[in-house]
MDTraj code that builds the backbone (N, CA, C; nanometers):
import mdtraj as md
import numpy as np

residues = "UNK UNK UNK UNK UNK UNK UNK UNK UNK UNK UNK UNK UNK UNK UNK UNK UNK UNK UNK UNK UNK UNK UNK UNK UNK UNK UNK UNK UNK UNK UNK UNK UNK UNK UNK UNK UNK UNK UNK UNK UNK UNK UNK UNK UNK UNK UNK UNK UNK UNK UNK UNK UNK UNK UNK UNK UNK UNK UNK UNK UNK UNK UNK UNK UNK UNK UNK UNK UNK UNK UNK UNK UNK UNK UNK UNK UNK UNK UNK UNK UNK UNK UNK UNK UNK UNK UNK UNK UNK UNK UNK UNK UNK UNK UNK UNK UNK UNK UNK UNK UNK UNK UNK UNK UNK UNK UNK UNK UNK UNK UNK UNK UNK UNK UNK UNK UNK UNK UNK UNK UNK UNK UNK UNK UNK UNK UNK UNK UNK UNK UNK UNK UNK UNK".split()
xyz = np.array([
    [1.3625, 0.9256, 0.9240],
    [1.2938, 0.8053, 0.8826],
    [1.1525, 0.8044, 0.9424],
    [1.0643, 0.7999, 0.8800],
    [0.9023, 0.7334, 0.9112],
    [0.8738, 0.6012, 0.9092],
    [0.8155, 0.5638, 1.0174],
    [0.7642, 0.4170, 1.0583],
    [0.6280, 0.3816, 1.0774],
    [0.5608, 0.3595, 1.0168],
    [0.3900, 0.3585, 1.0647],
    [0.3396, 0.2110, 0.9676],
    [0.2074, 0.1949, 1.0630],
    [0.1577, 0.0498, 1.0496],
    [0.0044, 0.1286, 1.0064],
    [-0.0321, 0.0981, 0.9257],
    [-0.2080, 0.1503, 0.8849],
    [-0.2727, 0.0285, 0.8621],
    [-0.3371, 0.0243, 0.9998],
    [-0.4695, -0.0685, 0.9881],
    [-0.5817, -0.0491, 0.8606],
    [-0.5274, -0.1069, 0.7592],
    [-0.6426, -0.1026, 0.6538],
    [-0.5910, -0.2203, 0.6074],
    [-0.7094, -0.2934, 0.5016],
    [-0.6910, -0.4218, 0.4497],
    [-0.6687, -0.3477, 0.3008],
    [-0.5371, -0.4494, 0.2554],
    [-0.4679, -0.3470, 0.1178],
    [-0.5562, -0.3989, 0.0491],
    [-0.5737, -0.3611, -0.1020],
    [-0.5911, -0.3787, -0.2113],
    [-0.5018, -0.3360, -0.3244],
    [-0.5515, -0.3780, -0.4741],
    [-0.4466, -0.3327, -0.5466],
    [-0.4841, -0.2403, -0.6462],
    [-0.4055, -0.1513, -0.6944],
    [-0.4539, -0.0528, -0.7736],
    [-0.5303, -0.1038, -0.8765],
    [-0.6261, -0.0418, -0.9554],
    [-0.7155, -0.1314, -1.0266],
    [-0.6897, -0.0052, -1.2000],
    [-0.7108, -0.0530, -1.2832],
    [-0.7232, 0.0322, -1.4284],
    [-0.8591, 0.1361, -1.4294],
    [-0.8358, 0.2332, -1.4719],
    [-1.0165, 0.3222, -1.4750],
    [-1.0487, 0.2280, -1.5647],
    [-1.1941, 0.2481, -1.5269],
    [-1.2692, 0.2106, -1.6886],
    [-1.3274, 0.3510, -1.7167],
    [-1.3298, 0.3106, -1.8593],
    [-1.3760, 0.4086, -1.9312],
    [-1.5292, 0.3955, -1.9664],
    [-1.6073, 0.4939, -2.0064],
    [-1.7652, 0.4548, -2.0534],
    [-1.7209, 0.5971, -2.1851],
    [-1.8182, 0.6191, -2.2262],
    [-1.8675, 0.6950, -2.3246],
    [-1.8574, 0.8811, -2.2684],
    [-1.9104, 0.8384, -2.1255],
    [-1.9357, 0.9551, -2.0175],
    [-1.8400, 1.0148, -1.9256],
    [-1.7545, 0.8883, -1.8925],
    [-1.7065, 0.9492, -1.7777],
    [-1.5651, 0.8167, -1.7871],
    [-1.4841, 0.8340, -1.6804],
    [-1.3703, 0.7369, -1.6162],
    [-1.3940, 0.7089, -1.4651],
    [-1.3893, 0.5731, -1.4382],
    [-1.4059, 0.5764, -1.3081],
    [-1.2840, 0.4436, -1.2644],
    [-1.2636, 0.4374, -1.1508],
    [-1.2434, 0.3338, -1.1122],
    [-1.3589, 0.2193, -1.0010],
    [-1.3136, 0.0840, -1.0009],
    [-1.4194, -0.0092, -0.9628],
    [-1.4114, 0.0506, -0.8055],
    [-1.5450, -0.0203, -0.7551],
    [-1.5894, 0.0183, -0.6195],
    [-1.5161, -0.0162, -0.5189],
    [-1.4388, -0.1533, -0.5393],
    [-1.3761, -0.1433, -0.4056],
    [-1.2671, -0.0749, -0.4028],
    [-1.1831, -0.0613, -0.5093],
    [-1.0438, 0.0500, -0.4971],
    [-1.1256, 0.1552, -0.4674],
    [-1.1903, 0.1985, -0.5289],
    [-1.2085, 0.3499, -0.4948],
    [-1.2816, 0.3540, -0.3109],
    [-1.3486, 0.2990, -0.3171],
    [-1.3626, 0.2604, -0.0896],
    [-1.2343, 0.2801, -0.0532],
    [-1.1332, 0.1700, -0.0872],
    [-1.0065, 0.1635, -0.0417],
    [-0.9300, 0.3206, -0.0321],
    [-0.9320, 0.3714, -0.1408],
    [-0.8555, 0.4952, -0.1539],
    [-0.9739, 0.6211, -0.0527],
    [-1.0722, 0.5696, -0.0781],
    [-1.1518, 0.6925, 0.0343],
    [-1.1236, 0.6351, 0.1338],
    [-1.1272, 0.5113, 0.2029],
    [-1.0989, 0.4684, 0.3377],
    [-0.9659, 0.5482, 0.3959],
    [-0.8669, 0.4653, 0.3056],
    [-0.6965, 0.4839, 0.3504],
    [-0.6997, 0.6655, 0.3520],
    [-0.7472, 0.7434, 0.2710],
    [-0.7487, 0.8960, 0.3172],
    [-0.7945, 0.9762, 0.3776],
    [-0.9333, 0.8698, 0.4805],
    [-0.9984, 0.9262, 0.5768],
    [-0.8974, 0.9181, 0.6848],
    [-0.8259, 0.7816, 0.7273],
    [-0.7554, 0.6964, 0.8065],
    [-0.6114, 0.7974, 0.7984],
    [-0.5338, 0.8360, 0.6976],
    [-0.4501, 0.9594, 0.7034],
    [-0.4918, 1.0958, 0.7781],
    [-0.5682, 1.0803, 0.7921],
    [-0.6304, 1.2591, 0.8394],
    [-0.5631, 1.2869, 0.9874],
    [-0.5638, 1.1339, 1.0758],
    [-0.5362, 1.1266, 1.1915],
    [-0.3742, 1.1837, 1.2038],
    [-0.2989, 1.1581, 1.0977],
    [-0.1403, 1.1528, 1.0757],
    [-0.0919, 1.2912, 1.0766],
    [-0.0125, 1.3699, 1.1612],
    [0.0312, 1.4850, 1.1341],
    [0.1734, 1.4483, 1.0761],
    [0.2022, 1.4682, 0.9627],
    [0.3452, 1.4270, 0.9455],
    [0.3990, 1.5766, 0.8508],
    [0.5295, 1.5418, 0.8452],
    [0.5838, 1.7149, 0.7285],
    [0.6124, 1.6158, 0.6430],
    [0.6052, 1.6969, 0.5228],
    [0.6390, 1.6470, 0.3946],
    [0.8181, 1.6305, 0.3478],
    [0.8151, 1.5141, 0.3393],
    [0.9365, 1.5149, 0.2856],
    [0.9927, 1.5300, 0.2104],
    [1.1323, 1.6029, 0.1531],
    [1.1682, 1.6227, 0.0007],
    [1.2727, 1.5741, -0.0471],
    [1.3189, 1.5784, -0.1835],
    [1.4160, 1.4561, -0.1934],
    [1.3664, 1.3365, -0.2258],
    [1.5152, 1.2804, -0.2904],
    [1.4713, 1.0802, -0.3230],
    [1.4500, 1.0574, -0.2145],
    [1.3832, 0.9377, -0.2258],
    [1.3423, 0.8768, -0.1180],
    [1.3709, 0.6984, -0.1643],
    [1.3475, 0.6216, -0.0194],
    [1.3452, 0.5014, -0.0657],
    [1.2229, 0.4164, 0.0390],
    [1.1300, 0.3354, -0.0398],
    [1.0181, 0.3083, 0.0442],
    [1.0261, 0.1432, 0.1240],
    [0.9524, 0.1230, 0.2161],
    [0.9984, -0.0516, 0.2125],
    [0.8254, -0.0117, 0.2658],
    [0.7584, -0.1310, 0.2013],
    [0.5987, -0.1903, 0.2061],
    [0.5748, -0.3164, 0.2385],
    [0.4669, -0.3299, 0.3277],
    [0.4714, -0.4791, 0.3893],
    [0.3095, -0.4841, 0.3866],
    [0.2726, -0.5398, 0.2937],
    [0.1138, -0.5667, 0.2781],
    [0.0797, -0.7260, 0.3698],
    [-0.0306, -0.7080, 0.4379],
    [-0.0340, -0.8354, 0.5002],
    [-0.1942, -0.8131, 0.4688],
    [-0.2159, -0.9396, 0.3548],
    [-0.3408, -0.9785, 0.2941],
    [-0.4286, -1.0687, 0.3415],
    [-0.5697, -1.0435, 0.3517],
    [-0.6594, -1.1706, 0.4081],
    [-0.6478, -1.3044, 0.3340],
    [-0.6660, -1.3752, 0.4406],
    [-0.6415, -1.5171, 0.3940],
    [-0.8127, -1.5885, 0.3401],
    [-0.7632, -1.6218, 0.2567],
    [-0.9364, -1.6446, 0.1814],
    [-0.9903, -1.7256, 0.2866],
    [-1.1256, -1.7157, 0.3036],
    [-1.2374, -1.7372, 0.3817],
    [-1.2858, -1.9095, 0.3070],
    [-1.2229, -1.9131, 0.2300],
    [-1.2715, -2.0585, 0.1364],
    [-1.1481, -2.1538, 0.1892],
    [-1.0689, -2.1497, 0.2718],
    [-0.9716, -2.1875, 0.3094],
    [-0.9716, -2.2845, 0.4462],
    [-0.9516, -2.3774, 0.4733],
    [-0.9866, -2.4666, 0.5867],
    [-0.9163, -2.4022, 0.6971],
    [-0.9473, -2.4247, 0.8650],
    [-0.9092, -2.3738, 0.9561],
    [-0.7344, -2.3966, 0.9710],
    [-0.7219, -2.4759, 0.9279],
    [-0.5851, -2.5796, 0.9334],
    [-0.5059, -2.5314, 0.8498],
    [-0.5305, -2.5118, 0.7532],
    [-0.4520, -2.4293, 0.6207],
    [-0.4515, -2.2719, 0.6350],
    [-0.5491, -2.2113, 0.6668],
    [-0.5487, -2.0582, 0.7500],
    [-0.4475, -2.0211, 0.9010],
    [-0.4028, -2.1575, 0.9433],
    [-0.2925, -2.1256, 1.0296],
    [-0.1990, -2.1772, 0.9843],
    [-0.1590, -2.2417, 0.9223],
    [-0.0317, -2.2870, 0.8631],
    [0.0125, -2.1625, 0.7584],
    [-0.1066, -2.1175, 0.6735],
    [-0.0201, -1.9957, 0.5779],
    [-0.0328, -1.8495, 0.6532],
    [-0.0833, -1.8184, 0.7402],
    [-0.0746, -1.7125, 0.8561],
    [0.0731, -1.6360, 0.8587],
    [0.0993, -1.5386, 0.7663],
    [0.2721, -1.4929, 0.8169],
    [0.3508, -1.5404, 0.7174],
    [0.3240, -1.6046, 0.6367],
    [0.3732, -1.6779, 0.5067],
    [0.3544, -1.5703, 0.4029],
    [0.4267, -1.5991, 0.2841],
    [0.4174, -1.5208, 0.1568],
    [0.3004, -1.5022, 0.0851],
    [0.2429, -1.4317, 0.0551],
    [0.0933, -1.4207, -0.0050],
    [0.1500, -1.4878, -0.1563],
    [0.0579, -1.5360, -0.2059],
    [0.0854, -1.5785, -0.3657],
    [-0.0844, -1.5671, -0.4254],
    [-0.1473, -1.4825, -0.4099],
    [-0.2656, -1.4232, -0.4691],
    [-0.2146, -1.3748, -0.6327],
    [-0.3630, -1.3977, -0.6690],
    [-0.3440, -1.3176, -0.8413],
    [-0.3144, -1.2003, -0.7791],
    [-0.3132, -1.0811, -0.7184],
    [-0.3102, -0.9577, -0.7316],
    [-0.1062, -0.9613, -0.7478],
    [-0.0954, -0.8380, -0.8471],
    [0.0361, -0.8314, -0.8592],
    [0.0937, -0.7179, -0.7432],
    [0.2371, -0.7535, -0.6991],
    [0.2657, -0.6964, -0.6231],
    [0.3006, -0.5221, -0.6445],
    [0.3041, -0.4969, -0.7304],
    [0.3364, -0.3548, -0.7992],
    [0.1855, -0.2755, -0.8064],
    [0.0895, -0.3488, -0.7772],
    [-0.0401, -0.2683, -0.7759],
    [-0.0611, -0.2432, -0.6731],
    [-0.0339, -0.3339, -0.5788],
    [-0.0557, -0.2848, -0.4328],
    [0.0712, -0.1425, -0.4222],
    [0.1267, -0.1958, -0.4134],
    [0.2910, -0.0753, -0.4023],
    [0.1949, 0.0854, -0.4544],
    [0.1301, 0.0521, -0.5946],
    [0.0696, 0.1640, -0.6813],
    [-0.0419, 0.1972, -0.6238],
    [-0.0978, 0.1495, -0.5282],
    [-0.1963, 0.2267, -0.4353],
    [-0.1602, 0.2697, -0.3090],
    [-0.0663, 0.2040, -0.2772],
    [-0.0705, 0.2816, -0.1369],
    [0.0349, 0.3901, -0.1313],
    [0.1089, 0.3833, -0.2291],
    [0.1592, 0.5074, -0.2962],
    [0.0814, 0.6134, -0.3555],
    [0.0038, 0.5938, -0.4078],
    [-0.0447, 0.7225, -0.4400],
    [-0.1081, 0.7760, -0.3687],
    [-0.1827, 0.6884, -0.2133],
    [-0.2818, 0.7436, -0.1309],
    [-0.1555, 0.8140, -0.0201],
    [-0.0284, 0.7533, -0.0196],
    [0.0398, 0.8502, 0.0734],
    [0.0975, 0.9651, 0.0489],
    [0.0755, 0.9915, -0.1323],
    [0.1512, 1.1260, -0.1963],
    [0.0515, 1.2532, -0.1405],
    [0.1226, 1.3529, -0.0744],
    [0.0593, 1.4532, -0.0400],
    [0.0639, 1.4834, 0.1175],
    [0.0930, 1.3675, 0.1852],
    [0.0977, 1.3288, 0.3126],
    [0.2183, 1.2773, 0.3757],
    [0.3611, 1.2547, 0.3024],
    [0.4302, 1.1954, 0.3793],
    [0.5338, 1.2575, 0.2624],
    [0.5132, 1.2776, 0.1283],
    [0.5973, 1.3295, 0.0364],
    [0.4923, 1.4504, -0.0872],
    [0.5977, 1.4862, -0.1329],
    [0.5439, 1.5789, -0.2323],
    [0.4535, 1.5439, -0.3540],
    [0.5673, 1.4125, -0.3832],
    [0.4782, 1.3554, -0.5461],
    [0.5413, 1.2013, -0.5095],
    [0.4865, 1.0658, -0.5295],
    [0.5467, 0.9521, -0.5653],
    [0.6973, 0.9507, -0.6848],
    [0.6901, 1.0495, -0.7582],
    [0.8507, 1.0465, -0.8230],
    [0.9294, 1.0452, -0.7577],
    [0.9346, 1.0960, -0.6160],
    [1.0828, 1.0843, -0.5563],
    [1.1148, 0.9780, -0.4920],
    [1.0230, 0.8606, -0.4866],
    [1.0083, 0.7717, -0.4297],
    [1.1191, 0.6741, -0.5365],
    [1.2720, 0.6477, -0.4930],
    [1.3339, 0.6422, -0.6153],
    [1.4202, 0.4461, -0.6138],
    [1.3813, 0.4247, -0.4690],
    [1.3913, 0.2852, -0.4237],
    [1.3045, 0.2637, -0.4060],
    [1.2044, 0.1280, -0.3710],
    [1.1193, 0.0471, -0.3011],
    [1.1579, -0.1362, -0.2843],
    [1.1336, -0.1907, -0.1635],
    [1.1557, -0.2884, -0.1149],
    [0.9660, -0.3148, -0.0616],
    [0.9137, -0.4101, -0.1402],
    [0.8058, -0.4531, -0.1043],
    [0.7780, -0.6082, -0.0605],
    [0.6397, -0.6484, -0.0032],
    [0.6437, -0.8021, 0.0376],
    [0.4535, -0.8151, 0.0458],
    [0.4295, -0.8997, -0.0040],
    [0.2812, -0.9580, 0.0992],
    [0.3136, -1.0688, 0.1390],
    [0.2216, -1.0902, 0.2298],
    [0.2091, -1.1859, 0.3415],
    [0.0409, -1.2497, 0.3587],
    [0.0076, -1.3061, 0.3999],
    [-0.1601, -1.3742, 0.4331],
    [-0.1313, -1.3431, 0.5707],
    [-0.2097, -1.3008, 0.6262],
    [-0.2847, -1.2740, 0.7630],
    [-0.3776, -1.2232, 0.8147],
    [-0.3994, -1.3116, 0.9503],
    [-0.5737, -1.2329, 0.9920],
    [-0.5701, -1.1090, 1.0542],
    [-0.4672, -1.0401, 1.0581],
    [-0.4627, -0.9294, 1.0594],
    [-0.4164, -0.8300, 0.9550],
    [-0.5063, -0.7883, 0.8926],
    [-0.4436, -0.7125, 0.7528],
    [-0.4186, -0.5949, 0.8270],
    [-0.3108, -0.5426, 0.7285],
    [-0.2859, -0.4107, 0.7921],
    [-0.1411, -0.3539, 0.6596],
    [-0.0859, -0.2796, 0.6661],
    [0.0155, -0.1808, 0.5885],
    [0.1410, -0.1615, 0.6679],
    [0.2036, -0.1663, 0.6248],
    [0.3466, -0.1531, 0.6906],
    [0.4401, -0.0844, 0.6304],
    [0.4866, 0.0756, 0.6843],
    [0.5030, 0.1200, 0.5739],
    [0.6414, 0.2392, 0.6541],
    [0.7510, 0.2175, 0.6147],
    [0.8509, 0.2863, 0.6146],
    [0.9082, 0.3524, 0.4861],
    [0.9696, 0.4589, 0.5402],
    [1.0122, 0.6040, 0.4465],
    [1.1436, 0.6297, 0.4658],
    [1.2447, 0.6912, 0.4263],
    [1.4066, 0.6712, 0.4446],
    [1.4063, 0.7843, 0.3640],
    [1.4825, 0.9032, 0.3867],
    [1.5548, 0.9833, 0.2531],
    [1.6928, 0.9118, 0.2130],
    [1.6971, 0.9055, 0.0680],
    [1.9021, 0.8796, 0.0034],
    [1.9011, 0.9643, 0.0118],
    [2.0462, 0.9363, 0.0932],
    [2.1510, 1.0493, 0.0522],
    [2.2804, 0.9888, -0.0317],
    [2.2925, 1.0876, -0.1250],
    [2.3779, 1.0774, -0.1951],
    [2.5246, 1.1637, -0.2024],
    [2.6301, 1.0580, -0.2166],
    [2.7642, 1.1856, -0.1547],
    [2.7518, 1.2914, -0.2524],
    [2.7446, 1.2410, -0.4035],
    [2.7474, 1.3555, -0.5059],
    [2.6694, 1.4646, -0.5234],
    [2.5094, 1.4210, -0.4626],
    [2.4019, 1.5625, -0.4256],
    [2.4945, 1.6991, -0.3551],
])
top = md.Topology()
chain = top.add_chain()
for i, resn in enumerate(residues, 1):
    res = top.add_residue(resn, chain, resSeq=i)
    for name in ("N", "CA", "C"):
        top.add_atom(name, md.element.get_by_symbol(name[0]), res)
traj = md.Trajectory(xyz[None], top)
C-alpha cells in the first residue's frame, strides 16, 4: 500500500481546446500538471502492477470572497464547488500514471472526497486487489 499527502492546490481536469493550429489545454491546468510533475520528481516509488484501487482526498481553497466566520465554519467540511468531482480524480490520475502505476486502467476502484481548506493539499492512497480467482 502507498500513502502520500502532495502539497499542491488541486484543480480539475479541464477539456483541450481546439484552434485551427494546434490543441491545448487552459493555463491553469496545464501549471497544475507541470507543477504536480515537478513536485513528483522528489518521489522514488516502483511501479505498481495489477488492479488497483485508489482513495483521493482533495482539500480545496476556500474562496477568498468568503467572510472570516464562514471560512472557519466550512474549514474541513465537504467542498460543494462547481468543479465536478471526477475531474479532479481525472487529473491527479493522470499526473500519477507513470510514477506510482503503469497506466490509470488498472486503477479499477476509486473512493474520492473534497473538502474546503486553508490548507490545500492531495491525499492520496494506492492498494493492489487481490482477487481469489486471479
Amino acid at each position: 500500500m502507498i500513502k502520500e499527502t502532495f502539497n499542491i492546490a488541486p484543480v480539475p481536469a479541464s477539456r483541450a481546446r481546439i484552434t485551427r493550429w494546434s490543441a491545448y489545454f487552459p493555463k491553469r491546468y496545464s501549471d497544475f500538471r507541470d507543477n504536480f510533475t515537478k513536485l513528483l520528481e522528489d518521489y522514488k516509488t516502483k511501479l505498481l502492477k495489477g488492479k488497483l484501487y485508489a482513495k483521493l482526498d482533495f482539500y480545496i481553497e476556500i474562496p477568498k470572497s468568503w467572510s472570516k466566520k464562514k471560512s472557519k465554519e466550512m474549514d474541513g467540511r465537504y467542498c460543494l464547488n462547481n468543479a465536478d468531482l471526477d475531474n479532479y480524480c481525472k487529473a491527479a490520475l493522470d499526473c500519477l500514471e507513470g510514477k506510482y502505476y503503469e497506466n490509470d486502467r488498472q486503477v479499477c476502484m476509486i473512493r474520492a472526497r473534497k473538502f474546503y481548506s486553508t490548507n490545500t493539499r492531495i491525499e492520496f492512497e494506492l492498494t493492489p486487489i487481490k482477487e481469489d480467482h486471479d
